[in-house]
N, C-alpha and C positions, 0 to 999 in steps of 0.2 A: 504494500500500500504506500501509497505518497501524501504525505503530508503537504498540502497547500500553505502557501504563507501568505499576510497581508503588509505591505509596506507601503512606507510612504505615509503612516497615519497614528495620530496619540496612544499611546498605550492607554487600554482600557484598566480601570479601577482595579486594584487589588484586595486579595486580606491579607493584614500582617497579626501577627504574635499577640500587640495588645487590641485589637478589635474586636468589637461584641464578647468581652471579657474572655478570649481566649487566651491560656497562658500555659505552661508550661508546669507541668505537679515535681512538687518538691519531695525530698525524702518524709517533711514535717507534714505531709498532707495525709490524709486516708479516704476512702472509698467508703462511700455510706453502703450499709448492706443493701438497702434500698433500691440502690442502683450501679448493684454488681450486674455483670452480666451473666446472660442467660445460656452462654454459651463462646469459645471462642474457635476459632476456623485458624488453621495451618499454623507454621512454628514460629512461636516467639523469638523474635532478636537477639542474637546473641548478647548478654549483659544487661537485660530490660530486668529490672526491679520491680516486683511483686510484695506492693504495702497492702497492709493490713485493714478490712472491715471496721467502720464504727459501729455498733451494734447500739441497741435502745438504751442501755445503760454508758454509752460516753457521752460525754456533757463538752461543749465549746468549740467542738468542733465539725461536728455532725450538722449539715442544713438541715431547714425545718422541715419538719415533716412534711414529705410529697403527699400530693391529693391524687395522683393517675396513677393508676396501672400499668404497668412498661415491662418491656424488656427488649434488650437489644443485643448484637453479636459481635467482637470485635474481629476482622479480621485483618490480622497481620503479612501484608506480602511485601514479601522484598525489603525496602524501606520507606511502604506505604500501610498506611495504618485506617481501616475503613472501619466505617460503624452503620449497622441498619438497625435501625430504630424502630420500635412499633410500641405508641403511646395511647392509651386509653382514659379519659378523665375517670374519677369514680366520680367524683360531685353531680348534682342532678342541678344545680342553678343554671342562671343565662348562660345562652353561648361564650358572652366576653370570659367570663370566668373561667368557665372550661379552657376555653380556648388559652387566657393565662396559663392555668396551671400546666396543659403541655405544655407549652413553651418554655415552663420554669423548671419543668421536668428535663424535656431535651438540654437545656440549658447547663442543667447539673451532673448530666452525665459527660455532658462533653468538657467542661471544666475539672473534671476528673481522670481525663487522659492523660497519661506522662509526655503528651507532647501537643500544640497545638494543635487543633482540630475545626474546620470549617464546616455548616453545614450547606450541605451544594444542591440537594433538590427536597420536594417533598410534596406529601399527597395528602389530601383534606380531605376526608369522607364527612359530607354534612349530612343531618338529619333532615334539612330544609335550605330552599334557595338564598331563600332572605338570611341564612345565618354566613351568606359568603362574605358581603360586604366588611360587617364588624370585624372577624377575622383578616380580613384582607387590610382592613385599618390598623390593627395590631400589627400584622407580621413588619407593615412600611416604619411603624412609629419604633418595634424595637429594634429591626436591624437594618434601616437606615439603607442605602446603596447595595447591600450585601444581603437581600431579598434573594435566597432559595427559588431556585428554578422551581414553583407552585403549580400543581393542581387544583381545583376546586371540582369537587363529585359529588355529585347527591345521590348519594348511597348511604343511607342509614345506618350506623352502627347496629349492629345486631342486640349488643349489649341496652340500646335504649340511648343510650348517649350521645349529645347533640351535634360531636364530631368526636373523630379518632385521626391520630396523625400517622403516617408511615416517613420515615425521614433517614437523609444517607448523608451522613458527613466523614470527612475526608484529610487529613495531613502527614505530613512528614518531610523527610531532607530534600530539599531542595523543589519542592511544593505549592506550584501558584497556582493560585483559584481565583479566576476573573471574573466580572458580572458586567461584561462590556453593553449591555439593553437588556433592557426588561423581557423575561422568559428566557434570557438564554443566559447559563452560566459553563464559565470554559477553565476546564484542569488540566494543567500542562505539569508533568513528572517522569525524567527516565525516559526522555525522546515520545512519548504519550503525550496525546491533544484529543481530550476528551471534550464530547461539546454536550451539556443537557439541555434542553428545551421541554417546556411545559406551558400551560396557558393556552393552547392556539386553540381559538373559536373561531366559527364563521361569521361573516359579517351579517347584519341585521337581515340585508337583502338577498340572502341566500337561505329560502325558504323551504324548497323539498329536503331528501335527504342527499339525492346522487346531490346537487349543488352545493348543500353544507359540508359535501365529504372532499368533494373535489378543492375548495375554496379552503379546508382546513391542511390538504394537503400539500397546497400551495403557499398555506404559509409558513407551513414547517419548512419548506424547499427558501423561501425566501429568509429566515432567520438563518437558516445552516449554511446560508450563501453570504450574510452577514460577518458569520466564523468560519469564512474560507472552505465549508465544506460541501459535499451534495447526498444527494439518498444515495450513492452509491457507497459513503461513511456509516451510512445508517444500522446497527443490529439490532436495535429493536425499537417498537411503537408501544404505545397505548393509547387504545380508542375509545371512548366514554362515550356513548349513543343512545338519545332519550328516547322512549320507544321502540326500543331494535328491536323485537316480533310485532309491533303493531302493523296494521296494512295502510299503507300510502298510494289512494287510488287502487290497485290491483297489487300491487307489488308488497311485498314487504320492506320493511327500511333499510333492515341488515343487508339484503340482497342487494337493496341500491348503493349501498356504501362497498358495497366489492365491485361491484362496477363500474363506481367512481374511482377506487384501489387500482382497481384492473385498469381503466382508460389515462391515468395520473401516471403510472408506471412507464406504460408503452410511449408518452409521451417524454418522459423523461431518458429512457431510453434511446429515443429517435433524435434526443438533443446531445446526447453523447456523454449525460449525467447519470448517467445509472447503468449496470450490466445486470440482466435479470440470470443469464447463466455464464458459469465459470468451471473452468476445468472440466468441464462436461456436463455439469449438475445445475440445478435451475436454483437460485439464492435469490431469496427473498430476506428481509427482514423477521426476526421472532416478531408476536406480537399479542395482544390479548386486544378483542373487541367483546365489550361488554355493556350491559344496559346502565338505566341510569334515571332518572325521574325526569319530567319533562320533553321536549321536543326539539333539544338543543345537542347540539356533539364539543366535544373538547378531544383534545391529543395533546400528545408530549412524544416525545423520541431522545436514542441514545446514540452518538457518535462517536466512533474512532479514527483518528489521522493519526498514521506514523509513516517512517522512513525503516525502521529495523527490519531486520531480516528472519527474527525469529517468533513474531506476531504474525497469527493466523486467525481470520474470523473464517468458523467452523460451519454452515445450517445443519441441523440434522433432524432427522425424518425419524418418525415410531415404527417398528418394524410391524407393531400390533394394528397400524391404523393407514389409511388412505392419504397418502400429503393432501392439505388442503386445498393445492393448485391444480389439485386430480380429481373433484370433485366430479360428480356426474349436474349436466345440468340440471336438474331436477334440486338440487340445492340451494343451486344461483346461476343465474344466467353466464354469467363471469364468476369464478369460482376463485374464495379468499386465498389473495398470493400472499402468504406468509408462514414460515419457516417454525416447525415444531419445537423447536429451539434454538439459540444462538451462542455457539462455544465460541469464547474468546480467550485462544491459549497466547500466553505471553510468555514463554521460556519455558520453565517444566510447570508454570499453573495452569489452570483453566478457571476460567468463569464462566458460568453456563447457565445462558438466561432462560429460563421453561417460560413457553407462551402459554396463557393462557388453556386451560386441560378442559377433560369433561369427561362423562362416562360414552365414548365412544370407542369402538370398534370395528376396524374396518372404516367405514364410510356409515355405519347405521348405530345412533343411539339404542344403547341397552340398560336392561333394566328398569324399565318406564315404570313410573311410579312410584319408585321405592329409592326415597334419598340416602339411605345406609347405604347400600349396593352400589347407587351410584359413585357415591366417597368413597366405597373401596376399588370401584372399577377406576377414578378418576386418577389417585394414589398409587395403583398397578400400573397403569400408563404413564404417569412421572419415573417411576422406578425403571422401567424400563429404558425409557428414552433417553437418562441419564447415565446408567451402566455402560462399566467396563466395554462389555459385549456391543453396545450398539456404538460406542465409540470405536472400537474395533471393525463394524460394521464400515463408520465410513472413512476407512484407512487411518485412524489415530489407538496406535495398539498402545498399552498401559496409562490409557488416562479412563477418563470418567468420574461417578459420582455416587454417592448412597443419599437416603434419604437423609442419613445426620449429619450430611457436607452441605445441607440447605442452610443458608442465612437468615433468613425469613419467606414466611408466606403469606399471600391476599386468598383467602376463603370467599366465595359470593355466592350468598345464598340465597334461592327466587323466595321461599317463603320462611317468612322468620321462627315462625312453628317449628321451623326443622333446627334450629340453632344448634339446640343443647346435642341432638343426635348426631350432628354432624361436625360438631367439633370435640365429640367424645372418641369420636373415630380419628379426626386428627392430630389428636393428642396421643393415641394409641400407638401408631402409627408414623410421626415426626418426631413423637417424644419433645426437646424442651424448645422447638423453635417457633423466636416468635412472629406472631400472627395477628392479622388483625381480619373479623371477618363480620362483614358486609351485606346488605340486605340489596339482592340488585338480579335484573333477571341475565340472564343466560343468552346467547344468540339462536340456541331451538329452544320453540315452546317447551318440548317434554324434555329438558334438561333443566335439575333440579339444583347444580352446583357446579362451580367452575373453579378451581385453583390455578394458582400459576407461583412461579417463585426464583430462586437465585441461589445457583449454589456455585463452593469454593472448593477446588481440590487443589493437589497436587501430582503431577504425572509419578509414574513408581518406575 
């Protein structure tokens, strides 16, 4: 891959050290138990010091007591230090308040890193439209220039809660995190120029769905052209779509949104920004398209530019399932171009982004009706997709992933009824990773649940 460069123009804004209270923990510091983590992914640094829990009996040091429920993952690569975040208020007051307390939550875990830490994107699951704005007022007032690449989704927390945050923040040697325009934040590390973008809606005057899809996918292509880059950087999307099984005139929505996907591609292709196939194989972007309340769509996307020689972006296919570019038309006239997943090996790690799942099989949902079964079939089909075996599958022998190399994961569930069943299963089955999970339909009607998620190995 080649990294684009822009010249000839200001350097965009940075974070340093003291900004938005990030700093650097001392030997004299400690980690509230409160917000130890839940888990950490690949090998610690050579020389990293491991302080010690304040537990409810240390006094002066310990912050106040958190009001959300959290947990997050550190993971350590190279000499990059990431955190995925998944915060849940407990409190039942106004949105502002909730929406405080994560913030003050995230806040304290990442002031607790032995090394600066930025936070670079993150995803708002509201309970309601109207609670976007006040939050959106918050996040400007306390981080100022250095606004996280944002989501705003009306996806109801499941738990009842008027928002839930998912959040990824990021530092280490030699480490810049840019926020050159609004929605787009850029991490340069290690010959790496990652671009994240989030926010993109259509414009008021794009009314159906194919035009709100096409219009949002044009402005993901104009922000990424902003940071030098094009979809052909791109490994993965997410698609927030209000009504995706509703019918639009004859059509369904989702249906029109892959054939604005499908017509947005071949276009960018025919301009000489995108290659839909490589080395033989048809690469698309991962992706998750998911419902959402309303009649409105949002996206975000994740880029990569580099020069190195030993960075490879991976698609890979479920050997149990139909790729989704193989669909029959009976699904969708134009059939969803995007990639079962997206491995991103960088030396001997991988990151390996799962697109949105389901209980599918083949090309036909199973087990209709029954959202146990579906969560186990949905769960079988991450396991798979991720393993040793199907990375061998598509020429990468000793790499892959297990279920406890996941970082976190996004649960969405069509009917809140099924909450408890379905993340009794998850829990079973991921064991301690965290999750944040979401009340939102599914792109088929008779699918009952959709995971997606992000995991961290390393080659053996």
């Amino acid at each position: 891959m080649n990294a684009s460069r822009e010249t000839g123009k200001s350097a965009p804004p940075r974070s340093t050290q003291a900004e938005n209270g990030n700093h650097a923990r001392t030997e004299d510091d400690a980690i509230c138990y409160r917000t130890e983590p839940a888990k950490t992914l690949l090998p610690h640094r050579p020389g990293r010091s491991t302080l010690p829990l304040l537990r409810s009996d240390d006094t002066g040091r310990c912050p106040p007591c958190l009001l959300c429920d959290q947990s997050h993952t550190v993971i350590d690569l190279e000499k990059t230090r990431r955190l995925a975040l998944m915060v849940t208020p407990q409190g039942d007051g106004p949105v502002i308040d909730q929406a405080w307390e994560a913030v003050s939550t995230i806040r304290a875990i990442l002031r607790q890193q032995p090394i600066p830490v930025q936070a670079t994107s993150q995803t708002v699951f509201l309970r309601s439209a109207a609670d976007e704005q006040p939050c959106r007022n918050l996040f400007e007032a306390y981080f100022g220039d250095h606004v996280p690449a944002t989501n705003f989704v009306v996806q109801p927390p499941c738990g009842g809660q008027a928002l839930a945050i998912e959040a990824w923040a990021l530092g280490g040697e030699n480490t810049d995190v840019e926020f050159p325009r609004p929605h787009v934040v850029r991490v340069v590390y290690d010959g790496l120029h990652w671009t994240h973008i989030s926010g993109v809606t259509p414009s008021p005057s794009s009314a159906s769905a194919y035009a709100q899809a096409h219009d949002v996918f044009q402005g993901l292509a104009s922000h990424l052209k902003s940071a030098g880059a094009t979809f052909n950087d791109v490994a993965r999307t997410w698609l927030y779509q209000g009504g995706i099984v509703e019918t639009e005139e004859t059509t369904e929505r989702y249906r029109e949104l892959n054939r604005a996907r499908t017509d947005f591609f071949a276009e960018e292709e025919a301009a000489g920004r995108m290659r839909v196939r490589r080395d033989g194989a048809m690469f698309y972007p991962a992706s998750t398209g998911i419902g959402m309340a309303g009649r409105g769509l949002a996206a975000s996307c994740l880029a990569l530019q580099t020069d190195r020689d030993d960075v490879q972006l991976l698609p890979l296919e479920n050997p149990n399932q139909t790729s989704s570019f193989e669909y029959a038309p009976r699904f969708s006239l134009k059939s969803p171009k995007f990639a079962r997943a997206m491995a991103v090996i960088i030396g001997d790690y991988v990151t390996t982004w799962v697109s949105g799942t389901a209980s599918i099989v083949d090309s036909e949902t199973v087990h209709l009706g029954d959202v146990e079964k579906q969560t186990e079939q949905t769960i079988d089909n991450i396991e798979a997709l991720i393993s040793s075996d199907n990375f061998r599958r598509h020429g990468v022998p000793n790499a892959g992933a297990r279920l406890i190399d996941l970082a976190k994961v996004r649960v969405y569930i069509k009917h809140r009824a099924d909450y408890e069943k379905c993340r009794a299963i998850c829990e079973r089955r991921f064991g301690g990773v965290p999750a944040i999970y979401a009340e939102a339909d599914v792109c088929r009607s008779n699918l009952l649940v959709e995971i997606e998620g992000v995991a961290f190995s390393q080659r053996q």
